[in-house]
C-alpha positions, -999 to +999 in steps of 0.1 A: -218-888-057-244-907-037-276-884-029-285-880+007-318-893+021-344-867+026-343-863+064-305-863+068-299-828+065-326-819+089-308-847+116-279-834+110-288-794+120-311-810+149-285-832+166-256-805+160-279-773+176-284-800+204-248-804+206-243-766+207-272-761+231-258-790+261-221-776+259-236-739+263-255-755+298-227-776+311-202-745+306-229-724+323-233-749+348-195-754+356-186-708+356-219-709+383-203-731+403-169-717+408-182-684+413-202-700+439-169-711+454-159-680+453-181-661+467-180-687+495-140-683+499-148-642+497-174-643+526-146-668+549-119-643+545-142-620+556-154-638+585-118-644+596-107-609+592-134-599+618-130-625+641-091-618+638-102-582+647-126-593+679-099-614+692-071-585+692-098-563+704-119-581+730-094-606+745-070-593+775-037-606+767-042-615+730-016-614+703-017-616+669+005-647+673-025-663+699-053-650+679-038-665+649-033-699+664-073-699+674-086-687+640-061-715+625-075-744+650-112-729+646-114-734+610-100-769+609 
């Protein structure tokens, strides 16, 4: 069985904790993000739900049918 060099073993530990330590900040970076879209989404629904709300309320003549068809075109 062939001896390895001196400094393999220490390359090897180096480049795999690297390995270890790059898939730990991309999966970080990736579960940020989408709870960044979340949040976003969270705070549109909201937005909507009160602006759904206004309309029925402050409108004369609204319906939910006209104050759906506004909220629709608005966030297009």
């Amino acid at each position: 069985m062939p001896i390895p060099p001196p400094g393999s073993r220490r390359l090897f530990w180096t480049l795999g904790l690297s390995l270890i330590a790059v898939e730990g900040l991309a999966f970080w970076l990736v579960c940020d993000h989408q709870v960044d879209r979340a949040q976003a989404r969270r705070v549109q629904s909201q937005a909507e739900q009160l602006a759904f709300g206004d309309c029925l309320a402050y409108v004369d003549g609204s319906t939910i049918a006209s104050c759906s068809r506004g909220i629709i075109a608005a966030s297009r």
